[in-house]
N, C-alpha and C positions, 0 to 999 in steps of 0.2 A: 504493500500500500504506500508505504513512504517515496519508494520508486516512482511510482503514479504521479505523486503529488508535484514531485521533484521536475518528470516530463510537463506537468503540467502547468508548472511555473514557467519554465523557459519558455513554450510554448505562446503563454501570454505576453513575456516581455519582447517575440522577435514581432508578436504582432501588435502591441502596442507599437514599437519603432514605427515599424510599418505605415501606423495611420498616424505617427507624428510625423513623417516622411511626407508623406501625401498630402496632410493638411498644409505643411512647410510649402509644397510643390503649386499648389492651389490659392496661397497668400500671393505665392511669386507671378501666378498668373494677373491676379487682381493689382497688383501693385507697379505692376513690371521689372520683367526681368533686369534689367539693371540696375534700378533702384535696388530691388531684391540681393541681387548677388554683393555690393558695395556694404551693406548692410552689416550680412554675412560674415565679409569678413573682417568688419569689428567686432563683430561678438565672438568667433574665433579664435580673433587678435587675444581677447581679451580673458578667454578660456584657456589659451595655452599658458599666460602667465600663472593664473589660478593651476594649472597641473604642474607647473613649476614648481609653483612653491608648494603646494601640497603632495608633489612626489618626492621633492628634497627631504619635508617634515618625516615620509612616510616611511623614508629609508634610513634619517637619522633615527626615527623612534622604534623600528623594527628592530635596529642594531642595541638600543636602549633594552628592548624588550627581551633580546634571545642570545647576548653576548657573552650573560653569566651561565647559559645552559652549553655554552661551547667549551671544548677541550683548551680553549686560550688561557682563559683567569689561570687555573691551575698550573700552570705552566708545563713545557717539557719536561716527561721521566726521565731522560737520557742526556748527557752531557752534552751531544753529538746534532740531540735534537733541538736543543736552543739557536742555533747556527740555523737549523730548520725555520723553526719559529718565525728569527732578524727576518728572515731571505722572504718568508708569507709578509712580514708588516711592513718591510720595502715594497715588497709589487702593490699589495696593496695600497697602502702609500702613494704609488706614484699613476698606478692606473685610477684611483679614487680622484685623485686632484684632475686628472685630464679627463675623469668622465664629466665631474662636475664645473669645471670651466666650459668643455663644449656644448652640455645640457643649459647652461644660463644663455652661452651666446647663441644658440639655436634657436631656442623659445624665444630671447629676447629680441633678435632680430627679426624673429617672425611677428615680431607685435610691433616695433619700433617702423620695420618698412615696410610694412600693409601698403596694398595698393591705394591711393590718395591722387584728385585731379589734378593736383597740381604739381605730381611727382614723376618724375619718367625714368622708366628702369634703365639701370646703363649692365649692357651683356658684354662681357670677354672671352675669347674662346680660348686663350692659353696666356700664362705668366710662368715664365722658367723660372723665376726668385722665390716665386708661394709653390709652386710643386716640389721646388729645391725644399723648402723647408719643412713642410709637411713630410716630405717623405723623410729626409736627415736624418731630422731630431727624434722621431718615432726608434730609426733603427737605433739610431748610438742607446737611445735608454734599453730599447728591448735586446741589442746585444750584452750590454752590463749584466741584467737580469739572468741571462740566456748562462754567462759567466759564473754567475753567486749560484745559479742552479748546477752546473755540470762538478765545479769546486767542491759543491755537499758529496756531490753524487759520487766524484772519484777519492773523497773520503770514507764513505760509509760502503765501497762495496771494493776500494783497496785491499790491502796486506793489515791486519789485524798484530795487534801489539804481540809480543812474543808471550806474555803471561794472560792470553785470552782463554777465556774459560769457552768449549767447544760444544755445541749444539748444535746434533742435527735434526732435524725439523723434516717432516714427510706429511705431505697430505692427500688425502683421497677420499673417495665419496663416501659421509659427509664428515669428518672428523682428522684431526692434528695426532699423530705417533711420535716422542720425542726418542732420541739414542743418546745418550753419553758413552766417552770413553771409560774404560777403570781406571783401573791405579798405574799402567802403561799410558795414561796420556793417550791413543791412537786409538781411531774406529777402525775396526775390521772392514774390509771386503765385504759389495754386496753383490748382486747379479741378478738379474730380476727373473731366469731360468730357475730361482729358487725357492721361489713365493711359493710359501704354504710345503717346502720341503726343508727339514718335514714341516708337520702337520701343527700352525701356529706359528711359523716361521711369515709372517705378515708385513717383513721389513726388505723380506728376502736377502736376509743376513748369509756370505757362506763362513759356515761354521769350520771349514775343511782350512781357514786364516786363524791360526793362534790370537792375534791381535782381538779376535771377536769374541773371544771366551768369556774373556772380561765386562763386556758393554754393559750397558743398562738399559732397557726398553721403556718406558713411563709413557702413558697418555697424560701428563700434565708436567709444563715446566718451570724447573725451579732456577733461580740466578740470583747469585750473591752480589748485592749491593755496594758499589764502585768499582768493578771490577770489570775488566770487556770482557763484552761477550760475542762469539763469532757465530753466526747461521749458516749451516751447513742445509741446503733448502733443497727438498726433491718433492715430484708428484709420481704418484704411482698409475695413474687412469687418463685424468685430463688436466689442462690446466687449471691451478689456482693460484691462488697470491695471500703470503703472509703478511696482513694486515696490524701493524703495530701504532695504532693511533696514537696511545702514551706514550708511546715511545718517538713519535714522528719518524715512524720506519715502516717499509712496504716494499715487497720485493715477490717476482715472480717467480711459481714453481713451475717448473716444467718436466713434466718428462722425458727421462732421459739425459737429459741438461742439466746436472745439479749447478745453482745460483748460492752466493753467498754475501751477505752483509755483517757488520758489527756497529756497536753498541755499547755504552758503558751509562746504565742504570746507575741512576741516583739518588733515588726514594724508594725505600722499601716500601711494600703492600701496606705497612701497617702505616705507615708517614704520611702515605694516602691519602690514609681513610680520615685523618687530620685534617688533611690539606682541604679533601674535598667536600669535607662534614660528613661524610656517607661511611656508617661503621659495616655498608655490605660493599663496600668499592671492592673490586676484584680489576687487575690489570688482563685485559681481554686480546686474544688472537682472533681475528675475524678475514671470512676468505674475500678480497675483494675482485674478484673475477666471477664471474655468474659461470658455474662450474655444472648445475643441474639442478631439480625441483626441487632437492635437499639443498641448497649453497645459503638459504635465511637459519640451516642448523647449525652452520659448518662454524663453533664460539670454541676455542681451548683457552687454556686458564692458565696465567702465567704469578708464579711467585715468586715474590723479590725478598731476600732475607739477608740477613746477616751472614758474613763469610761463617762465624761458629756455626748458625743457624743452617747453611747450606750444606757445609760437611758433616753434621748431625744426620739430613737426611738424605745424602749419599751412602753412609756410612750403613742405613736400614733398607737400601735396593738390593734385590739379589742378582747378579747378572743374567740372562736370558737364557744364556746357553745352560744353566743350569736348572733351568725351568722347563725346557725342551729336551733335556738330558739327564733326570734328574736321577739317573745313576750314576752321570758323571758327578753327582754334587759332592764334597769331602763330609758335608755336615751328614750327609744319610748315608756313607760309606760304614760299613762294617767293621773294627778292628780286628784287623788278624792276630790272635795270641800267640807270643811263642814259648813253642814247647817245653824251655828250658828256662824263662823269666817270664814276670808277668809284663806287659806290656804290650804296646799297640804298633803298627803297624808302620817302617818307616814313612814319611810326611812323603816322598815320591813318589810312593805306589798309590797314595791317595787325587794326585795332584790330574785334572782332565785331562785327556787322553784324544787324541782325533777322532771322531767321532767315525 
């Protein structure tokens, strides 16, 4: 019903236009056309000043309205992304001022030189000095811009500091898989011939790399605060894009293509939820590529803690391959007694073995 009501509104307003069109059309007959159209456009003249300043009020008061609901006030999570930030308040800066200077002289001039009897249009068909300028001054600013943007860009997806903490990131329909290295520092070998071999292997980890025994599998990622952090970024299906808003970080997964960025967080979760009044703020991964009919589920959950805090819970993962192998695991291995002392098993008979 609400639908109904909704067709039936617009409905009436194209045809009221309609008969104020007509009745306008029908004055103009009565009146004549000239008089008419002169008329016209002084009340035009005098309408576009009125949208001038009522579309200036509506855009200062909209930013008034909706500026504290944006990720600005709070500022950048990330060191990296304050650079981000400068780079947003310059463009806009500067494309603000030149939308607002040509929106005054546009409207104003359409109300200042209205057609008038006593006025006679003068036409030019070309000035090399005003095309010189318009065109110059445009590029020099939007090269600068062009500059502060590529300068972030070849920093945040550069050579990451040598004491970056390493996270790799996978995403596929609809949901975020995170790996950490262990205690070797290094992610294992993956090969996508070995998804789901075996059974649970969803990273397609090969486990036949030593380096892999160790990793960590987690659907949710943690990172210790001031510390870089490197994105090690892949898609298993289609593309997606790891969406780092807090962080002013965003970067493309592709298949096949692993992508990488870095980052050095500066607010833990909990500084947050401070910052932003909100004791449920959660720092959010979000896909920003339209990936499929699932891509509005596609949210992972990123935790910022304290270096103690972070290797607390490192310290309580158990690595994958001992989860997929869980006879390779030491903690469920059996001690072998020997026959002549009591005691267990030397530690290298315990220690995984190539699967």
């Amino acid at each position: 019903m609400k639908e109904f009501y909704v067709i039936a509104i617009v409905v009436m307003i194209f045809v009221v236009i309609f008969q104020i069109a007509k009745a306008s059309e029908y004055v103009s007959v009565l009146k004549g056309e000239e008089k008419s159209r002169k008329q016209n456009n002084r009340i035009n003249g005098f309408l576009l000043i009125l949208f001038l300043i009522f579309g200036l009020y509506g855009a200062w008061y909209c930013n008034e309205l909706y500026y504290s609901k944006t990720l600005f006030p709070q500022g950048s999570a990330s060191v990296e992304g304050e650079k981000i930030d400068l780079m947003l308040y310059i463009t806009i800066g500067v494309t603000g001022l030149v939308f607002v200077i040509t929106q005054v002289l546009l409207f104003w001039f359409a109300f200042k030189y209205q057609e008038k009897d006593n006025r006679k249009a003068f036409y030019f068909p070309h000035n090399t000095k005003l095309e010189l300028l318009w065109t110059t001054v445009p590029a020099i600013f939007l090269t600068v811009l062009v500059v502060f943007g590529l300068k972030n860009w070849f920093v945040m997806t550069g050579d990451a500091p040598k004491d970056a903490v390493v996270v790799e990131i996978t995403g596929h329909q609809f949901a975020w898989d995170m790996r950490y290295p262990g205690k070797d520092g290094k992610l294992g070998k993956k090969s996508y011939k070995l998804y789901n071999q075996p059974l649970g292997n969803t990273l397609a980890v090969d486990f036949e790399d030593p380096e892999s025994w160790d990793d960590l599998h987690t659907t949710e990622m943690h990172l210790p605060v001031n510390r870089p952090v490197k994105l090690v970024i892949n898609a298993m299906d289609v593309i997606h894009d790891v969406g780092l808003s807090h962080f002013r970080m965003k970067m493309d997964a592709v298949p096949g293509i692993p992508t990488t960025m870095w980052f050095t967080p500066q607010y833990t979760t909990e500084q947050m939820k401070k910052r932003t009044n909100n004791p449920n703020f959660v720092y959010e991964i979000s896909c920003d590529q339209m990936c499929g009919k699932g891509h509005f589920s596609m949210r992972g959950v990123i935790v910022v803690e304290s270096e103690a805090d972070y290797n607390k819970w490192l310290a309580t993962q158990k690595p994958e391959y001992f989860t997929l192998y869980p006879n390779k695991d030491p903690e469920k291995q059996v001690p072998v007694t020997d026959t002549t002392a009591v005691g267990t098993a030397p530690i290298a008979q315990l220690m995984p073995k190539n699967p």
